[in-house]
C-alpha positions in Angstrom: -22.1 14.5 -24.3 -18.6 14.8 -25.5 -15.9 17.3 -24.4 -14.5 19.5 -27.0 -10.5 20.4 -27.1 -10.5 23.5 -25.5 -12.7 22.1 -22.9 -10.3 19.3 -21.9 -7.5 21.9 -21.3 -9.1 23.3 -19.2 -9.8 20.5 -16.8 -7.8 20.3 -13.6 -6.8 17.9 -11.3 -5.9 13.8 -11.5 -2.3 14.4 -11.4 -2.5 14.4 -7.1 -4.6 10.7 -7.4 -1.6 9.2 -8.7 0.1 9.6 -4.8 -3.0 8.4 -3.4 -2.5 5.1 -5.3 1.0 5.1 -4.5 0.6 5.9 -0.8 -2.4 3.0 -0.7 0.4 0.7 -2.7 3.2 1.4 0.1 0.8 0.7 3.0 -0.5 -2.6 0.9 3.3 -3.5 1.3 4.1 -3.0 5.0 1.2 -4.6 6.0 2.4 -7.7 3.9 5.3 -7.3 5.4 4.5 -6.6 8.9 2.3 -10.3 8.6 4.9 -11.7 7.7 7.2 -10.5 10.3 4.5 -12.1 12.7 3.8 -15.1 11.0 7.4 -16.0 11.1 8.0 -14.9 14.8 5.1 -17.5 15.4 6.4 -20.2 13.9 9.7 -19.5 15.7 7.9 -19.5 18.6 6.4 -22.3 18.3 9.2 -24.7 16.7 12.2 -23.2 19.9 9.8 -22.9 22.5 11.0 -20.1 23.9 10.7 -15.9 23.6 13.7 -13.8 23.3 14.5 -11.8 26.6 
């Protein structure tokens, strides 16, 4: 089945995925980013010994 000209015109929607995949992309990042904001606290941790107070 193939869509004829007119009929492509008239489809709607798509544009509003694109800040899905951008929202998805931004929580991708903080969650890399938050891991390794824990990661490093751990090895800081563990190489001083101590916890801040």
């Amino acid at each position: 089945m193939e869509i004829e000209k007119k009929e492509l015109i008239t489809i709607n929607g798509g544009a509003y995925s694109i800040g899905t995949v951008i929202n998805s992309i931004t929580k991708i990042i903080n969650t890399v980013l938050e891991l390794g904001r824990t990661v490093g606290s751990t090895f800081r941790y563990a190489k001083n010994k101590y916890m801040c107070r």
